[in-house]
C-alpha positions, 0 to 999 in steps of 0.5 A: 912158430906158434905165432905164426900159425896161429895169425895165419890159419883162417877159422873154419866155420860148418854149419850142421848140414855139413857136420851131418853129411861128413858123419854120414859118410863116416858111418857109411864107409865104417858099413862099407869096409865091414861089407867087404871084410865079411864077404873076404872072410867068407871067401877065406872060409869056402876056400878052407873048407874046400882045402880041407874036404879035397883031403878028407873027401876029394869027390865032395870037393870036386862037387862043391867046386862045381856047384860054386863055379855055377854059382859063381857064373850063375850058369841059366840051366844050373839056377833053373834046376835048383830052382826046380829042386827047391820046388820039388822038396817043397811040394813033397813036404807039403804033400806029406803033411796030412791034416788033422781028422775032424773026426776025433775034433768032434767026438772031443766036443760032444 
């Protein structure tokens, strides 16, 4: 049996551009898979979490249900009013920032 394979299989012979192309694919579907098992876990996560936070507070959850389906939908008004929160908390965060007085700066240097 042997015999007869070895005298009927042809060698095959690849050059490195192929050897590279199949690595590359090898290591682009090892990417892949990691991808889609992260993005699965995350969803398992989110759905536990909610899970959870339906018994401890059902409120939050119903929340958080709504702020996901938006999300998810990516509802226009719901993106453009986080969007203008975001805006909102960024702009009282750097109105409350005061600056240093040059005051004290200067009775320091003289």
């Amino acid at each position: 049996m042997l015999d007869f394979l070895k005298n009927n299989i042809k060698h095959i012979y690849m050059d490195k551009n192929s050897i590279i192309t199949i690595f590359v694919f090898f290591l682009l579907s090892n990417q892949l898979y990691n991808i889609v098992w992260e993005i699965g876990k995350s969803i398992f996560y989110i759905v536990l979490i909610i899970f959870g936070l339906n018994y401890i507070n059902p409120t939050l959850s119903n929340t958080l249900k709504k702020y996901l389906v938006n999300f998810i939908n990516l509802d226009k008004t719901f993106v453009k009013s986080m969007l203008g929160n975001i805006n909102n908390h960024a702009k009282n965060i750097i109105n409350n920032i005061k600056p240093k007085d040059k005051k004290k700066t200067t009775d320091i240097e003289k």
